[in-house]
C-alpha positions in Angstrom: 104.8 148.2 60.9 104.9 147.1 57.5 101.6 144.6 56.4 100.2 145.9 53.0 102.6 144.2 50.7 104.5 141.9 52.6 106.2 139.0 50.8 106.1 135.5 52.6 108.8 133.2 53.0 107.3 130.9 50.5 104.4 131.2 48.6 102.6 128.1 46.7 102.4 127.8 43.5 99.4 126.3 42.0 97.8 126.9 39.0 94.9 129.1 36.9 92.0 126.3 38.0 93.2 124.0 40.7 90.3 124.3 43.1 87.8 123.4 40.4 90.1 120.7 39.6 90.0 119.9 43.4 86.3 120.2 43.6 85.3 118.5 40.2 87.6 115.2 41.3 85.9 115.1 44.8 82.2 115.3 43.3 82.9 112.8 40.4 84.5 110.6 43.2 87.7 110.6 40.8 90.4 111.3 43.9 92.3 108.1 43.8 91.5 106.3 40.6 91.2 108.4 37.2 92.7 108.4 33.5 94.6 111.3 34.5 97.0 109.2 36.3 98.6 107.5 33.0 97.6 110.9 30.7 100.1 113.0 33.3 102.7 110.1 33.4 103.4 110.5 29.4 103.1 114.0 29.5 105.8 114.1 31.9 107.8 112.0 30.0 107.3 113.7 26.5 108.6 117.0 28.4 111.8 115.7 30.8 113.0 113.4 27.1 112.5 110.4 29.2 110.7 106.9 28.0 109.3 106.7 31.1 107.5 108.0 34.3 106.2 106.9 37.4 104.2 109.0 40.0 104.5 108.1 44.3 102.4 110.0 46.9 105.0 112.4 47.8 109.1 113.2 47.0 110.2 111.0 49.6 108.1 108.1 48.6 109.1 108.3 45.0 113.0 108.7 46.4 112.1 104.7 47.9 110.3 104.1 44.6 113.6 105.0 43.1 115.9 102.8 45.3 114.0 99.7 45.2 114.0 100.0 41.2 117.5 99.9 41.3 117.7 96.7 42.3 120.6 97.2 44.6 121.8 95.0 46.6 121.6 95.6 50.4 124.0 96.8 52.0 125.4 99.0 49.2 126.9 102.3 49.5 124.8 105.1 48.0 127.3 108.2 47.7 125.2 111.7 49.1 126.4 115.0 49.1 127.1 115.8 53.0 124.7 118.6 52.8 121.3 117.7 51.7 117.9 117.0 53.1 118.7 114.5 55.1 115.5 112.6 55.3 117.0 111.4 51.9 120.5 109.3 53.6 117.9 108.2 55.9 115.4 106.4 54.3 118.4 104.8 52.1 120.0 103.6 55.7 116.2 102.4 57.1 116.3 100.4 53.6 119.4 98.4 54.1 121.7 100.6 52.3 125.1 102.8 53.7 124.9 106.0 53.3 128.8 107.8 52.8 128.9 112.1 52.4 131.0 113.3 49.8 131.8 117.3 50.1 130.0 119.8 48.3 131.5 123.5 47.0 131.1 126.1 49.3 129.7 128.5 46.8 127.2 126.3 45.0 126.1 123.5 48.1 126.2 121.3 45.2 129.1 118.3 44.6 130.9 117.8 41.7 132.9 114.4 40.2 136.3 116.0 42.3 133.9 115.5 45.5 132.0 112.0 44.3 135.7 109.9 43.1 137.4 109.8 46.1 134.2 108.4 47.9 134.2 105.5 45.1 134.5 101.6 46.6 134.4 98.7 45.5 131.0 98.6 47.4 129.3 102.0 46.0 126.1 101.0 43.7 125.1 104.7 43.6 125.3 108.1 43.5 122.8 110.6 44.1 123.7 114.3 42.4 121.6 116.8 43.9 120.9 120.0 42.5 120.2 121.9 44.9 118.4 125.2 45.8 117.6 125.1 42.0 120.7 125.2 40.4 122.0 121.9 38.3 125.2 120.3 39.9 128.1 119.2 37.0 126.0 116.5 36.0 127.2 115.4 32.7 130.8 114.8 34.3 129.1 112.8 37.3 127.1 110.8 34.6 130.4 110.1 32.6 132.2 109.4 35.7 129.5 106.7 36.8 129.4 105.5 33.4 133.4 104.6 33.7 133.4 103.4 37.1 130.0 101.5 36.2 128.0 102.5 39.3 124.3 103.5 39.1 123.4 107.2 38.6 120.6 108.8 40.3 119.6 112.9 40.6 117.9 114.4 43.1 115.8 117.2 41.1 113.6 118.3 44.2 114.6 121.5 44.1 114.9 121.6 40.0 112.2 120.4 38.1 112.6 122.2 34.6 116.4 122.9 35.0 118.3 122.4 31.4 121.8 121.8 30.8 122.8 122.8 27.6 119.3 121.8 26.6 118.8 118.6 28.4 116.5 118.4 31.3 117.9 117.5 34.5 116.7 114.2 35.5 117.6 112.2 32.2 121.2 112.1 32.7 120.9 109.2 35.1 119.4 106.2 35.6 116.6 107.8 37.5 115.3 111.3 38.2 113.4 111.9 41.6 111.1 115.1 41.7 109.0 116.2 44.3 105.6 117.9 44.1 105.6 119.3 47.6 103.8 122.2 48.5 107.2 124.5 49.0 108.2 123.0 45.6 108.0 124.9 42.5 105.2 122.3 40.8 103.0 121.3 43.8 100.5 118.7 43.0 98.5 119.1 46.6 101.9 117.2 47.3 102.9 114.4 45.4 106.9 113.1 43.7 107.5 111.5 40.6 110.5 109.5 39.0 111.9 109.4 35.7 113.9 106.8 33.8 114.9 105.3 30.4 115.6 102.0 31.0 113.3 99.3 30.6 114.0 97.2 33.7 113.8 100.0 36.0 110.6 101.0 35.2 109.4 97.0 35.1 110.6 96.9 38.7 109.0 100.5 38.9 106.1 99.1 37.9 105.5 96.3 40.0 106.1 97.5 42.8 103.6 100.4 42.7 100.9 97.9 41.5 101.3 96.5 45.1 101.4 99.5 46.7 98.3 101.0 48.4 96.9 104.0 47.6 96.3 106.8 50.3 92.7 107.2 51.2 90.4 109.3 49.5 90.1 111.3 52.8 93.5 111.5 53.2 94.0 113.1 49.7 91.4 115.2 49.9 92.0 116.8 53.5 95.9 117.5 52.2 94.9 119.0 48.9 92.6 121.7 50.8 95.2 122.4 53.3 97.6 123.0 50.2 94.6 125.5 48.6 94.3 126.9 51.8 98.2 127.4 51.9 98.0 128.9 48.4 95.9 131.0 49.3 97.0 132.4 52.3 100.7 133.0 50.8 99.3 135.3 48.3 101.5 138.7 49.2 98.0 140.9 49.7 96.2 138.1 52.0 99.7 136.8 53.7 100.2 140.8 55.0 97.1 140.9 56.6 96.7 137.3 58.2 100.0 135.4 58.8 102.9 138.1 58.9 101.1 140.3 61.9 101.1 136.8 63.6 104.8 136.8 62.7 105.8 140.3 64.0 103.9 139.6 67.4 105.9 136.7 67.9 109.3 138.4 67.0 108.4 141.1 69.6 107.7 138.0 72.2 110.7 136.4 71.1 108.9 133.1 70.0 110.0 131.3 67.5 109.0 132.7 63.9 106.8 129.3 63.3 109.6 127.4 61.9 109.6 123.8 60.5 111.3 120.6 62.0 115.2 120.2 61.3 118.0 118.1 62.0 117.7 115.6 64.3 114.6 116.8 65.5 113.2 116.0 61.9 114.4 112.7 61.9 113.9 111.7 65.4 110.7 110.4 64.9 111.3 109.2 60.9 114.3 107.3 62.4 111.7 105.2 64.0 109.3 104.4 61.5 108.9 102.0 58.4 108.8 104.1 55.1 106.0 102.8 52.7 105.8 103.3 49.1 102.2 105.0 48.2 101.2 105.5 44.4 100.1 108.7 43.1 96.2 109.6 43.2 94.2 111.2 39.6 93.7 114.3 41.6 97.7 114.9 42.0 97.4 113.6 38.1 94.7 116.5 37.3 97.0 119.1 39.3 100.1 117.8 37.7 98.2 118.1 33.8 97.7 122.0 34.9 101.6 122.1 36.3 103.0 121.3 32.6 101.0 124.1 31.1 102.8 126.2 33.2 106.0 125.4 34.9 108.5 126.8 32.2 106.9 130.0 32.6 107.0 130.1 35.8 110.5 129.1 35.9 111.5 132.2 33.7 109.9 134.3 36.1 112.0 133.2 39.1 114.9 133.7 37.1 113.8 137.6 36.6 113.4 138.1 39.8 116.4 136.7 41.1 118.6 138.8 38.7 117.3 141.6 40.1 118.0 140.7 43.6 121.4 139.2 42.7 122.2 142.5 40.7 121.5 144.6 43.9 123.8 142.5 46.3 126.4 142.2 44.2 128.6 144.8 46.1 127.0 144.1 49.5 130.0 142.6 51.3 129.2 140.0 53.8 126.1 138.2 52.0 127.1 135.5 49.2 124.0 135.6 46.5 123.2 132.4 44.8 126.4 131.7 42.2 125.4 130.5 38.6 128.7 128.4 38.1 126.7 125.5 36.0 124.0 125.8 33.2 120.5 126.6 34.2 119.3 127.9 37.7 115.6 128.2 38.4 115.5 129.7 42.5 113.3 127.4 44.0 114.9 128.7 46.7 117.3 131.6 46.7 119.9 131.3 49.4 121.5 134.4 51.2 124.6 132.7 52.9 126.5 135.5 55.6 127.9 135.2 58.7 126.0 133.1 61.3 125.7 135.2 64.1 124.4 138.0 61.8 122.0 136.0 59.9 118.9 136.3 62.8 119.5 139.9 62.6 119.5 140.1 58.9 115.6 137.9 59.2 114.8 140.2 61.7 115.7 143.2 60.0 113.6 142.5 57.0 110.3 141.0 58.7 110.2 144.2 60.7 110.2 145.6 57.1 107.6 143.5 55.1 109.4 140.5 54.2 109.5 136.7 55.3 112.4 134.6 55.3 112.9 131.4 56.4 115.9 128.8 57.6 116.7 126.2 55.7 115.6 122.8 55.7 119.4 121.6 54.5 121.5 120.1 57.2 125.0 118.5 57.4 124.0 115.3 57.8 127.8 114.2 58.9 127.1 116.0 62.2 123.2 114.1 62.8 122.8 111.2 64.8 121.3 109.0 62.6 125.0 108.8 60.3 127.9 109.4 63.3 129.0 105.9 63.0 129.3 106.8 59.1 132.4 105.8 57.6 134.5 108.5 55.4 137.5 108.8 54.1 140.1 111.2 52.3 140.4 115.2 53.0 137.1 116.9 54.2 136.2 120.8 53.6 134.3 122.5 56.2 130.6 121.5 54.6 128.5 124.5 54.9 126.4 124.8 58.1 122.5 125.9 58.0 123.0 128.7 60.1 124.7 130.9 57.7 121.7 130.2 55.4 118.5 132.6 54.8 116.4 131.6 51.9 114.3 134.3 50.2 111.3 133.8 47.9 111.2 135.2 44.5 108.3 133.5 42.9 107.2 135.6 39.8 103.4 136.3 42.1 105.5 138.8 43.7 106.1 142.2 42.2 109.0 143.2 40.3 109.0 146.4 42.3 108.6 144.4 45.8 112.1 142.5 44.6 113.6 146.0 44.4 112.3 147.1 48.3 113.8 144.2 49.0 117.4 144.3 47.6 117.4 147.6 49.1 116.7 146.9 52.3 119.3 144.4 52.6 121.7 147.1 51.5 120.2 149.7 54.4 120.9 147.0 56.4 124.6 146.6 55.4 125.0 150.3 55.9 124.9 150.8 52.5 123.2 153.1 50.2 120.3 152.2 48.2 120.2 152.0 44.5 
């Protein structure tokens, strides 16, 4: 059984100093309120190229923030890519607004302006691109393609905070960037989503509505930024090998479930039911966030290395589609294996019986959920891509070049092949 050196399925990326940031806040009763909050929102700003940005309490919050300061009318049509997180469609359908799925390529989960036109009415007032997994959609042909058919612009950078296309960040080509600060995220702020924007009546609206909003508890912040620490900590390869992943092999050999989050409509079951508030973000998140920008592009360069040297070693492993750099930057929040469904438990099984965590991903196709049957669509649909052909891998830079290497190899033992 493989434990020294293990590599979880995600590990949590906080920064040199977070805890005493986390510590100091609590003692100096600085958790909620704090001139960090306004320091971090023109920091932000100064780094995307954007005039201005606002913080919410977590990704999905500031993805409300970011509808109501559109100013849409209800009832709209906001266009999504069909596969997405689809807590996203929902919240825009609890708001008053129709969501319709446009396709997405099969190689790159990510839709283009050949998928978004057709979808086009004379009722859209959106579009949200999504760059997903990390890698930029073809966003300066959606922006110029809103910009013609007049329809707002919004990018869902979740998954890509720090992405550049040809030297822009991602984000700014719209009328609003959404990012989230989540704990799986690749800037975690002990949780936390910001938006971004340019124009000076969004971020009025922006504004006024978070002065009304109510903040979270100190409590409440405090007891979730621990739990992220704790998670931090925990997901370091040396401590998750000898706490969390023998808990993992146990339950493989009972044939439990390998501690897997919510998806689907079991995610939204309960979401579907409740009445999405807005929550501003807290000077602790702030203080985080201040560390965050110190770091993040570093950070992000170190993904990249140790994706290349995965994606180098599947090239020629047939069966398993690597991650495809069609568009500008890619930054591997997440790093998605895609291969044949009924092989892909095997494959997850193969390589935590070997040292290494994977998990499923949270990504549905939201045409098939509950929540959007009655959905209209219209034109030619592709096959969207389902989650069960997906495996995501981790390759934060906090694991070992070398460990990237055992890994891409034992993918290729398991394809029967040799190793390299």
């Amino acid at each position: 059984m493989a434990i020294i050196g293990s590599v979880p399925r995600r590990c949590v990326n906080l920064p040199p100093g977070s805890l005493m940031k986390l510590v100091g806040s609590v003692i100096g009763k600085k958790v909620q309120d704090g001139p960090a909050i306004e320091e971090f929102y023109r920091k932000m700003a100064n780094w995307l190229g954007a005039s201005r940005v606002f913080g919410a309490a977590s990704g999905r919050s500031a993805f409300q923030l970011a509808l109501e300061a559109l100013g849409l009318e209800k009832g709209a049509e906001i266009i999504f890519p069909v596969f997405t997180f689809p807590v996203m469609p929902l919240v825009a359908k609890l708001l008053g607004y129709q969501p319709v799925f446009c396709d997405v390529d099969l190689q790159t989960y990510n839709s283009g302006p050949e998928h978004i036109e057709s979808k086009i009415t004379d009722k859209t007032g959106a579009v949200l691109a999504t760059h997903l997994f990390g890698q930029p959609c073809p966003i300066e042909q959606i922006a110029e393609l809103t910009r013609q058919r007049n329809i707002r612009l919004m990018e869902d950078c979740a998954h890509a905070c720090g992405v550049r296309v040809n030297g822009q960040q991602v984000g700014t080509f719209g009328d609003i960037g959404i990012f989230s600060f989540a704990e799986g995220k690749n800037m975690p702020c002990f949780g936390g989503g910001a938006i971004a924007t340019s124009d000076d009546q969004i971020a009025e609206r922006a504004a006024a509505i978070l002065k009304d909003a109510k903040m979270p508890t100190a409590d409440a912040i405090t007891k979730k930024a621990f739990s992220v620490w704790a998670k931090w900590f925990l997901t370091r390869p040396s401590v998750f090998g000898t706490t969390a992943y023998p808990a993992l092999r146990l339950k493989l050999l009972l044939g439990q479930p390998l501690m897997d989050s919510a998806v689907g409509n079991e995610l939204l079951e309960d979401f579907e039911k409740s009445n999405p508030q807005i929550s501003p973000f807290s000077n602790l998140q702030a203080e985080i966030g201040l560390l965050q920008l110190d770091h993040i592009d570093s950070f992000n360069e170190g993904a990249r290395r140790n994706a290349g040297i995965l994606t180098g070693m599947l090239k020629d492993v047939p069966g398993i589609q690597a991650p495809d750099t069609v568009e500008g930057d890619h930054i591997y929040v997440y790093y998605p294996l895609t291969l044949d469904p009924a092989k892909r438990d095997d494959l997850r099984n193969y390589l935590l019986k070997n040292g290494f965590d994977s998990k499923t991903s949270d990504m549905s196709d939201c045409s098939e959920l509950k929540p959007f049957q009655k959905t209209e669509t219209s034109g030619d649909r592709q096959n969207p891509p389902k989650e069960a052909s997906i495996l995501e891998i981790c390759v934060y830079p906090v694991i070992p070049q070398t460990e990237m290497r055992r890994l891409g190899n034992t993918i290729r033992t398991w394809a029967g092949l040799v190793t390299v």
